[in-house]
C-alpha positions as CSV (number, residue, x, y, z in Angstrom):
1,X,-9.0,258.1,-9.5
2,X,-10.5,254.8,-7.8
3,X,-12.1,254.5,-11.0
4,X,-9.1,254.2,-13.0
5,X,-7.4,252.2,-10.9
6,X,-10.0,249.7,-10.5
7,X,-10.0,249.6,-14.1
8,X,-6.3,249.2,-14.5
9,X,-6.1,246.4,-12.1
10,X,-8.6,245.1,-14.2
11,X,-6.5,244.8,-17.4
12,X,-5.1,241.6,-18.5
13,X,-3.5,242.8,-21.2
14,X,-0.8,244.8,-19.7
15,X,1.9,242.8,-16.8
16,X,5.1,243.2,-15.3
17,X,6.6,246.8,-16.2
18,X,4.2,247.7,-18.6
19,X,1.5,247.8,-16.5
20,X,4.0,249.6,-13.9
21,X,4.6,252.3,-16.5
22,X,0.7,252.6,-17.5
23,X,0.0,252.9,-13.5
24,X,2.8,255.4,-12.8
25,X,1.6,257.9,-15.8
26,X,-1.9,257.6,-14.0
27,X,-0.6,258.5,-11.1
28,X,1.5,261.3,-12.8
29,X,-1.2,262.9,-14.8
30,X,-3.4,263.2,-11.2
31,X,-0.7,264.1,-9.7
32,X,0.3,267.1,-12.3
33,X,-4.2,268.0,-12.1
34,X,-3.9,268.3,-8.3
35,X,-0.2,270.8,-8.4
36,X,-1.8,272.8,-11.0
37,X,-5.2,272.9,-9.6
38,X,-3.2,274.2,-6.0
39,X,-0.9,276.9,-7.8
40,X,-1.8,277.2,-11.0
41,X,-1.1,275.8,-14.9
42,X,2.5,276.9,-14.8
43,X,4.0,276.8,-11.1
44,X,7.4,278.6,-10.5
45,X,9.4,277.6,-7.5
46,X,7.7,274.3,-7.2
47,X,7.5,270.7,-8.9
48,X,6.4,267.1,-7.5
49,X,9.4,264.8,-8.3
50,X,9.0,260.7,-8.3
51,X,11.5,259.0,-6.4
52,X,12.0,255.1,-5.6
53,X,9.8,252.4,-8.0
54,X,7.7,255.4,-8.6
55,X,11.2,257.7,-9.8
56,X,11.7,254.0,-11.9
57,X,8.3,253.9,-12.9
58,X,7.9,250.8,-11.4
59,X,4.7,251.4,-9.5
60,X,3.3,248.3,-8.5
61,X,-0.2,247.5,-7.3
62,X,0.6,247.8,-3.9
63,X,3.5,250.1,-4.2
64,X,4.1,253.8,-1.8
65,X,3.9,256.4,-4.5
66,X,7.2,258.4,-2.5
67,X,7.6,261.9,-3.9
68,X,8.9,265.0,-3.1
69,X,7.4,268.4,-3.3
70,X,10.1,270.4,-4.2
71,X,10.3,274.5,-3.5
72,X,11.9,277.8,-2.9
73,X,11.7,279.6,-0.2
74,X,9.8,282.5,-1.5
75,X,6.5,279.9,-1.8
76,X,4.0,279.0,0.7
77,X,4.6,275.6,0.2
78,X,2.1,274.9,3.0
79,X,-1.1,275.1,1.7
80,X,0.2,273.9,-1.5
81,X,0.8,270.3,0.1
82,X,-2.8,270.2,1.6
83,X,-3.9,270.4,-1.9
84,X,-2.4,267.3,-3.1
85,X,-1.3,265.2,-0.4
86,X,-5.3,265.4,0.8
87,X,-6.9,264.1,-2.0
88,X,-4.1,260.6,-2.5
89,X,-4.9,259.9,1.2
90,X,-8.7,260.4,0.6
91,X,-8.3,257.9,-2.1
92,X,-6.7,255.1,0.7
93,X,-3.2,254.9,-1.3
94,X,-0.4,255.2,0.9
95,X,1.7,257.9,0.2
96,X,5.5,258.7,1.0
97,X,6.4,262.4,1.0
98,X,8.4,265.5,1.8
99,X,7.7,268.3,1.7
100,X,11.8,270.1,1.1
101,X,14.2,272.6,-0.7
102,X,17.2,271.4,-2.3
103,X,19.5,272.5,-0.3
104,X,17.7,269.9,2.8
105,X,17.4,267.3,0.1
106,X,21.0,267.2,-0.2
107,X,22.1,268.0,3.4
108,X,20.1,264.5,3.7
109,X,21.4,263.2,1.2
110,X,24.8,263.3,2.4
111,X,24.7,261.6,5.2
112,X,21.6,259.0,4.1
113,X,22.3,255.6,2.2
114,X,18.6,255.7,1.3
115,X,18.1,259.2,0.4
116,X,20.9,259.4,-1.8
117,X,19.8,256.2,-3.8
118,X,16.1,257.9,-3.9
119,X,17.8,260.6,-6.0
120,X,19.5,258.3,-8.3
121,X,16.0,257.3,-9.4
122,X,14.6,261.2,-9.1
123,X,11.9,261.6,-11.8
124,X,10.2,265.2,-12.7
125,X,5.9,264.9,-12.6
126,X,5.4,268.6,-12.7
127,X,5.7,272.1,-11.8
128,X,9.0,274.1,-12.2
129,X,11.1,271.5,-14.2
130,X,14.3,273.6,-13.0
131,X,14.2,272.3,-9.3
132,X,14.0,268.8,-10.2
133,X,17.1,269.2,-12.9
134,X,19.1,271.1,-10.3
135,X,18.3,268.5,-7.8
136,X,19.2,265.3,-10.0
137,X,22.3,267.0,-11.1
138,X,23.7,268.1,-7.9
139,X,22.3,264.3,-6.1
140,X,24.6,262.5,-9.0
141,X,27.7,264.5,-8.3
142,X,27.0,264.1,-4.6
143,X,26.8,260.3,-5.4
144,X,29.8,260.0,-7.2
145,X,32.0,262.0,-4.6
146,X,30.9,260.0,-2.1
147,X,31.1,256.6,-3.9
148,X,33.7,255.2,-1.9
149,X,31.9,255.5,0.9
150,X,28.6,254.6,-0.3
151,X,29.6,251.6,-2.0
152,X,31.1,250.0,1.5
153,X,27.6,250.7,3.1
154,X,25.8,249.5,0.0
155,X,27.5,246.1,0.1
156,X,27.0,245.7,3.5
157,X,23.8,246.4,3.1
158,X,23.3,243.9,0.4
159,X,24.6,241.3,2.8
160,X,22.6,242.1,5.4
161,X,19.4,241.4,3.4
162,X,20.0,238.3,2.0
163,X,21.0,237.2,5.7
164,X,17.6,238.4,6.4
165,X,15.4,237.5,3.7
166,X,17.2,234.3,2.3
167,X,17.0,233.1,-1.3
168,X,14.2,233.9,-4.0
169,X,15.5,231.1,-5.9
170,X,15.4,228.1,-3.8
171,X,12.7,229.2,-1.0
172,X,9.3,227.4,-1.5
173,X,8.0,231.4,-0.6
174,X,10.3,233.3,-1.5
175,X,10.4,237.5,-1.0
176,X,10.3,238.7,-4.8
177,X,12.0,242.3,-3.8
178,X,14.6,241.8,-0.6
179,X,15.7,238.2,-1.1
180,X,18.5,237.3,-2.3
181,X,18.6,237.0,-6.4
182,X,15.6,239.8,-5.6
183,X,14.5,242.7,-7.3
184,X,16.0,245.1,-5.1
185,X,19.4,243.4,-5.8
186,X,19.1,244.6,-9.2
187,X,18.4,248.4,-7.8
188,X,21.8,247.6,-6.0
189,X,23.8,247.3,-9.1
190,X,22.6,250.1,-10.6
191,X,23.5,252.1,-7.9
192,X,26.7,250.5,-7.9
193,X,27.1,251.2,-11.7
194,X,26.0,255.0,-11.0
195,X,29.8,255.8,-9.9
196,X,31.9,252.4,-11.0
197,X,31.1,249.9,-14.1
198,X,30.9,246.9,-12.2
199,X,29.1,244.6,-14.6
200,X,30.8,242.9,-17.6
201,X,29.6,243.8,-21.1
202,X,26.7,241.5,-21.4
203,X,25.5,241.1,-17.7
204,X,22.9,244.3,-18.5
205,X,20.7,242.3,-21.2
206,X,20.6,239.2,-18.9
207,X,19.4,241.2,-15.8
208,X,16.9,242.9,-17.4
209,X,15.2,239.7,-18.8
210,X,15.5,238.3,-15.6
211,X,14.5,241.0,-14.0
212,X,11.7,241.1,-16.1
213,X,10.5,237.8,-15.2
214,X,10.6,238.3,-10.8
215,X,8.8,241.7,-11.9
216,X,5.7,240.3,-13.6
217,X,5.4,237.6,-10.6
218,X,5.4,240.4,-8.2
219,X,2.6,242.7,-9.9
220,X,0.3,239.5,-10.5
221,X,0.9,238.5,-6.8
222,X,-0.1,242.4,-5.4
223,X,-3.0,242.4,-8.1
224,X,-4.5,239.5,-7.2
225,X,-3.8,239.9,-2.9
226,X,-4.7,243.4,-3.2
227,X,-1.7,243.9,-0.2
228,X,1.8,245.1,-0.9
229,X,3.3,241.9,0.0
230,X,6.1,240.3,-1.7
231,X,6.6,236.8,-0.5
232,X,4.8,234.6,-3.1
233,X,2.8,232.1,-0.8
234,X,2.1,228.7,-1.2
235,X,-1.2,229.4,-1.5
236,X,-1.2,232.6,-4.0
237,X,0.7,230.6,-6.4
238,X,-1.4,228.7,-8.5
239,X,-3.4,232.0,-9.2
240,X,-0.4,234.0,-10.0
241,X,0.7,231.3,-12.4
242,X,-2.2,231.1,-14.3
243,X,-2.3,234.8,-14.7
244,X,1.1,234.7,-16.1
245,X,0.3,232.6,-18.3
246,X,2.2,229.5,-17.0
247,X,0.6,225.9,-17.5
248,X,1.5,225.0,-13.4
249,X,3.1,226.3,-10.5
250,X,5.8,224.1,-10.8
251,X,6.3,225.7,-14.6
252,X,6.5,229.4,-13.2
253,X,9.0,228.5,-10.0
254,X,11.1,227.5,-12.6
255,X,11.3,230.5,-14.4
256,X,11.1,232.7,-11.1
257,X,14.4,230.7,-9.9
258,X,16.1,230.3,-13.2
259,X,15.9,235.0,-13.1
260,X,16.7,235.0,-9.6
261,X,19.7,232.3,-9.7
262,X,21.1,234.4,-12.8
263,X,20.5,237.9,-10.8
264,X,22.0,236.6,-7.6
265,X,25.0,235.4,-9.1
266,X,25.2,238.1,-11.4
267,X,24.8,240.3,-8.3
268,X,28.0,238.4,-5.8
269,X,30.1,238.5,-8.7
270,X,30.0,242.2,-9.5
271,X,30.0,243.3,-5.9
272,X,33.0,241.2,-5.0
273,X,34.6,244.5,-7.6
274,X,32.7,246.8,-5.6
275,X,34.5,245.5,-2.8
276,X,37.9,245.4,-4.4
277,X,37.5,249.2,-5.3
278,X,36.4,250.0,-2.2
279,X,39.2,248.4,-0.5
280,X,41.6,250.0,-3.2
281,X,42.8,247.1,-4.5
282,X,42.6,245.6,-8.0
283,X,40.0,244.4,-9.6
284,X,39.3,241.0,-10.2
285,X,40.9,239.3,-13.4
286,X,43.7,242.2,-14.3
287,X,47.0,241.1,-12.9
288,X,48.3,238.1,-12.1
289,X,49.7,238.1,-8.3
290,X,48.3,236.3,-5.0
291,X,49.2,232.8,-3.7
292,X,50.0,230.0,-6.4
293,X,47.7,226.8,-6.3
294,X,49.4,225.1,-9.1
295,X,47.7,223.2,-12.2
296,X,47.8,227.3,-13.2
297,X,45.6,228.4,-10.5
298,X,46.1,231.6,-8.6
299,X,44.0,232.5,-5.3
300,X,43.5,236.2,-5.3
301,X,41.3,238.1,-3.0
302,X,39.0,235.6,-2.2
303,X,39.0,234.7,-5.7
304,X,40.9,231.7,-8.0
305,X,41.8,232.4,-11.4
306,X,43.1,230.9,-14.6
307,X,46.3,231.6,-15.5
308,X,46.9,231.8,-19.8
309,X,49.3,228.7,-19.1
310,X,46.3,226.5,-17.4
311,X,44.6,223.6,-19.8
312,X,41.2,224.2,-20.0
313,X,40.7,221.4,-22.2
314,X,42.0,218.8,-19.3
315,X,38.7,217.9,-18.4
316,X,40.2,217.3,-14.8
317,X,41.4,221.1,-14.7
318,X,37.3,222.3,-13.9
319,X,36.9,219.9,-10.6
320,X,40.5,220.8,-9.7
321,X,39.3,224.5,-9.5
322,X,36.1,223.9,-7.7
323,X,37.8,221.9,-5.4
324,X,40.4,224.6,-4.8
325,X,38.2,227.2,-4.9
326,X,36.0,225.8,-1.8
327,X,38.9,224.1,0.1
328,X,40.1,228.0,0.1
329,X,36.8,229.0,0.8
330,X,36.5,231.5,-2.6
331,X,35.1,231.4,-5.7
332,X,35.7,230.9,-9.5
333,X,36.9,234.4,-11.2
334,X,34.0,235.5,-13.0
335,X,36.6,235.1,-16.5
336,X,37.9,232.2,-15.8
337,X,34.6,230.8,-14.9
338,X,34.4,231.9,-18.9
339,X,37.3,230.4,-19.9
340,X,35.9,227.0,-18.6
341,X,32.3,227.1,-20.4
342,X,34.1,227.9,-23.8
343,X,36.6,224.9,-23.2
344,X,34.1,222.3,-23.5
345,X,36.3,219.8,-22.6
346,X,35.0,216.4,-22.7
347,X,34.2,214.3,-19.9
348,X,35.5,210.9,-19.9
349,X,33.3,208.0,-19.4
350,X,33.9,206.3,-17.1
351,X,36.1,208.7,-14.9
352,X,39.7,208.1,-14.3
353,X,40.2,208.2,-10.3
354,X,41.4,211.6,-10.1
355,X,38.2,212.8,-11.2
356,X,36.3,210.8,-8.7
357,X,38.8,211.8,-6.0
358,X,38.6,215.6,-7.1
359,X,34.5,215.2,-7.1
360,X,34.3,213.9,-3.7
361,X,36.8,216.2,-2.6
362,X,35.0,218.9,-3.8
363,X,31.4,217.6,-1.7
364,X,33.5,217.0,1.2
365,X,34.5,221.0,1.8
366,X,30.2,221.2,2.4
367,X,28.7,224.5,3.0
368,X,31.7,226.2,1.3
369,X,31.4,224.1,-1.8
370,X,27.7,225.4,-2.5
371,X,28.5,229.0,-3.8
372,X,31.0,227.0,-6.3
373,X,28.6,224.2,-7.2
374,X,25.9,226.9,-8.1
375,X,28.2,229.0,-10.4
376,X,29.0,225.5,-12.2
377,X,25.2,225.1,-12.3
378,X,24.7,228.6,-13.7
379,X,26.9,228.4,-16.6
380,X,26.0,224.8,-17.5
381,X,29.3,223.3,-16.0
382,X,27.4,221.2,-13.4
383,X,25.3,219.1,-15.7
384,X,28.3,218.3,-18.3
385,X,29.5,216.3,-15.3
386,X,26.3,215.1,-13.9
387,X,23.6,215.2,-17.1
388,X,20.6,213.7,-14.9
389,X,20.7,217.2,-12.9
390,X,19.2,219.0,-15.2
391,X,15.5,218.2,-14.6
392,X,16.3,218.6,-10.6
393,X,17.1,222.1,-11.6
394,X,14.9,224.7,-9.9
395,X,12.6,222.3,-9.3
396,X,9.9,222.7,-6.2
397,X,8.6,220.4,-3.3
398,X,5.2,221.0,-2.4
399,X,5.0,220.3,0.9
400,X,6.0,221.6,4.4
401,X,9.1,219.3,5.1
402,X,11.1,220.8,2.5
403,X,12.5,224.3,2.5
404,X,14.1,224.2,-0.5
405,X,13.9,223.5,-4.5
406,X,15.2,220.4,-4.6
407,X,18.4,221.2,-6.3
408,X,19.4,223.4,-3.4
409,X,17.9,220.7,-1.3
410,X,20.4,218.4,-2.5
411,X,23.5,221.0,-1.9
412,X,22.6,221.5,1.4
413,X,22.1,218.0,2.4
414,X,25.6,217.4,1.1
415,X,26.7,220.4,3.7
416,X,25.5,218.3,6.3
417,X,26.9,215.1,5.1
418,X,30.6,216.4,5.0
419,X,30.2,217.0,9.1
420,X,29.6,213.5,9.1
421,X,32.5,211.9,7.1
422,X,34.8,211.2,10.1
423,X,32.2,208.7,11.4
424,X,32.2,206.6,8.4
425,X,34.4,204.1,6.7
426,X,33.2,205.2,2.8
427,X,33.3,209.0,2.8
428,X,33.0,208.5,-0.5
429,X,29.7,206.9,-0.8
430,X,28.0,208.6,1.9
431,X,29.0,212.6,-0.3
432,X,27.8,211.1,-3.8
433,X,24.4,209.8,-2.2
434,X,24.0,212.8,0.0
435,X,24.2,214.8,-3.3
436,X,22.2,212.2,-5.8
437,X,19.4,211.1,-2.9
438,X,16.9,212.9,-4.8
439,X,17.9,212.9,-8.1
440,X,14.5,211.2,-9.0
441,X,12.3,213.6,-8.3
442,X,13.2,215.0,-11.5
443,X,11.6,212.2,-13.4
444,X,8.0,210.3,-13.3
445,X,7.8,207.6,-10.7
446,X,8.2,206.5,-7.2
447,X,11.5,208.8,-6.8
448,X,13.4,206.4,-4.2
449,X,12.5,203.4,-7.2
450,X,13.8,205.8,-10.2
451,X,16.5,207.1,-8.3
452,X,18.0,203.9,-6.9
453,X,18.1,202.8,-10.2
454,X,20.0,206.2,-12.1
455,X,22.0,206.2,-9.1
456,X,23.6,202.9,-9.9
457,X,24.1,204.3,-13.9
458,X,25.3,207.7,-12.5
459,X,28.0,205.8,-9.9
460,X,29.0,203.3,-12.9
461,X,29.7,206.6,-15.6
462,X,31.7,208.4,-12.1
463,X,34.2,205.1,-12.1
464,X,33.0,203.2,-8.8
465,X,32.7,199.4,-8.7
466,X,29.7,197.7,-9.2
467,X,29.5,196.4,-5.4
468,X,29.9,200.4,-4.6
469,X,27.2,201.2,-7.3
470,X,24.5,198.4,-5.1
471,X,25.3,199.9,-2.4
472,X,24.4,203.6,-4.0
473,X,21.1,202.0,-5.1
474,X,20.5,200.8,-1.6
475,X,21.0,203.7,0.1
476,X,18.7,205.8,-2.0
477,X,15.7,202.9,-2.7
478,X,15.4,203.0,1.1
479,X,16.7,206.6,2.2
480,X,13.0,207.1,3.8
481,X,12.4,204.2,5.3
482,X,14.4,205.6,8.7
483,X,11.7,209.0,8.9
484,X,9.3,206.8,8.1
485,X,9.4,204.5,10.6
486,X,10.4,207.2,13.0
487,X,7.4,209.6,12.3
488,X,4.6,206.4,11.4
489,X,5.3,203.6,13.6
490,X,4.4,202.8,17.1
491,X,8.5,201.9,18.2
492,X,6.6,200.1,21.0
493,X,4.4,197.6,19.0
494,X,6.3,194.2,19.1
């Protein structure tokens, strides 16, 4: 088996889920040699059953291969499980088991968020295929009549882990699996969809590619460590972008961020449903009640939406919704959001006042206006009204001052800005070059020169003066000069 492993690891030709799927039939014919070589060609009362990535067949280069072997009570299970858990731990893989009847697997079940999500992804290997099609039939009826409760813990859990683990697509290392816009969020929704059809119609073609992408990164990453790790390091990631392919890091964070921005939106959005069937009330985007916010805006559960009567073709009527939907601390309805992206309603150049006001109004509700701002970014809304954004987008730092791509850099230095607006006599300013401070890193060049000088263009198209639009310049030519002098200079050298 070392053999074929070594050889597999080997192969350049296969990445991502292929080579997962050519790894997990490895496993499974050895697997099926060692039950049958321990009972027999054709055991009764017994099978090996794949559960987790192995149940997916997902089975990374560094993954557990978890299985179950499955019996009646009539076998001598015991000696049975020498004879193949023995030779995986001779071979130094790490192996999760147990050893259980059906009737413990589902007394587990029942009362185990994990187990009972292990035996949504239950696989047969071999042995008596009857056990494992009882077992996967009565672990899916289990599921579903325990959804409700399930579904509360599975959110909560989902929470919990991006508190924990933070973003894959704006940390310089980010966890491929457990972060947030992760592969395990992915796992969540189908869990989720296993009792309630919480995506919309096309959200399953656009998680898959996505998925597809974070997947490769993490199978190159564990093939080239040789650990199971899944944060991709600073310093494993010009390998694992050449052996994707990639012509630079900086080309395969893009990709990894653009997958895990669409999965981790994908992902808030459908469990804000999960959550509204949990709680028993309606889903998002079928009736029309909650608190009115004029323009045709509603506020419902944590949620504005579009009324048929709003204009989508006012190109005011977008920032009017962000605005509202931060001030009130919720988000764009996932349809309405739609509604917007089809309008394509023009952007005036330069910006009538109102839009400027709206803008800044928007930047000044800080950390509650990044969730909204990101959505904008995800469906292209974001850079109709700011076109200079796009080359910012996903884009890394390399270096240790900087936690963040820079777009999300940006976003969160605008949450700190809005703290600061009392103490200033141009809130306005200080918002739009909080947000646009880095806007030239985007582009070739001294970034403080290039941006000082889009800056100006960018405040001109947004409707300020050109005295406001200097002063825009000035604050981004010299926005290092203060760290700078702080972190280079001797304060005490006359």
């Amino acid at each position: 088996m070392t053999t074929q492993r070594v050889r597999l690891l080997a192969d350049e030709s296969l990445r991502g889920s292929t080579w997962c799927r050519a790894h997990s039939n490895l496993i499974d014919q050895w697997l099926t040699e060692l039950l049958q070589a321990a009972c027999g060609p054709s055991p009764k009362g017994v099978a090996l059953a794949a559960i987790g990535g192995y149940g997916r067949q997902e089975l990374s280069p560094g993954s557990d291969i978890d299985v179950l072997l499955l019996h009646d009570r009539r076998v001598n299970v015991a000696p049975i499980a020498d004879r193949v858990w023995y030779p995986v731990w001779d071979e130094g893989l790490q192996l999760g088991h147990r050893v259980t009847t059906i009737k413990e697997e589902l007394k587990l079940a029942s009362d185990d968020l994990d187990t009972a999500t292990s035996l949504l992804e239950l696989r047969h290997v071999a042995g008596d295929e009857t056990l494992t099609s009882h077992l996967t039939a009565e672990a899916s009826a289990s599921w579903e009549k325990r959804s409700k409760r399930w579904l509360a813990e599975l959110a909560d859990r989902v929470d919990e882990r991006h508190a924990r683990f933070g973003e894959v697509a704006f940390r310089l290392e980010p966890d491929l699996k457990e972060g947030r816009g992760g592969l395990r969020d992915v796992h969540a929704l189908k869990w989720a969809e296993a009792s309630h059809r919480v995506l919309l119609e096309h959200d399953d073609a656009t998680l898959a590619q996505a998925y597809s992408v974070i997947l490769d990164a993490r199978v190159e990453l564990q093939r080239l460590t040789g650990r199971q790790g899944n944060v991709l390091a600073l310093q494993e990631q010009p390998a694992v972008a050449k052996a994707l392919g990639d012509a630079d890091v900086d080309e395969m964070i893009a990709r990894i961020t653009e997958a895990a921005r669409t999965v981790a939106w994908t992902s808030d959005d459908a469990f804000r449903r999960v959550r509204a069937i949990v709680s028993e009330r309606p889903a998002l985007g079928t009736v029309n009640w909650g608190t009115a916010l004029g323009h045709g805006m509603v506020l419902r559960l944590s949620a504005l939406e579009l009324t048929p009567q709003v204009d989508v073709d006012d190109p005011l009527t977008l920032l009017r919704a962000a605005k509202a939907a931060a001030t009130n601390r919720a988000v764009i309805e996932r349809n309405s959001l739609e509604m917007l992206v089809r309008a394509q309603a023009e952007i005036p150049d330069p910006w009538p006042e109102e839009m400027r006001s709206l803008f800044v109004g928007l930047l000044r509700t800080g950390s509650n206006a990044i969730e909204v701002i990101e959505a904008l970014d995800q469906r292209g809304l974001w850079s109709r009204l700011i076109p200079q954004w796009r080359p910012v987008q996903a884009k890394p730092q390399h270096n240790a001052y900087h936690l963040y791509t820079v777009d999300r850099h940006l976003l969160e230095t605008v949450a700190h800005a809005a703290e600061l607006t009392e103490r200033v006599t141009r809130p306005d300013l200080l918002m739009v070059v909080a947000l646009l401070h880095d806007i030239g890193k985007g582009y070739d060049g001294d970034h403080s020169v290039v941006g000082a000088e889009m800056i100006a263009s960018i405040g001109a198209r947004m409707g300020f003066s050109e005295a406001d639009c200097q002063t825009l310049s000035e604050l981004v030519r010299w926005h290092l000069l203060l760290p700078d002098v702080a972190t280079r200079r001797d304060l005490d050298d006359p």
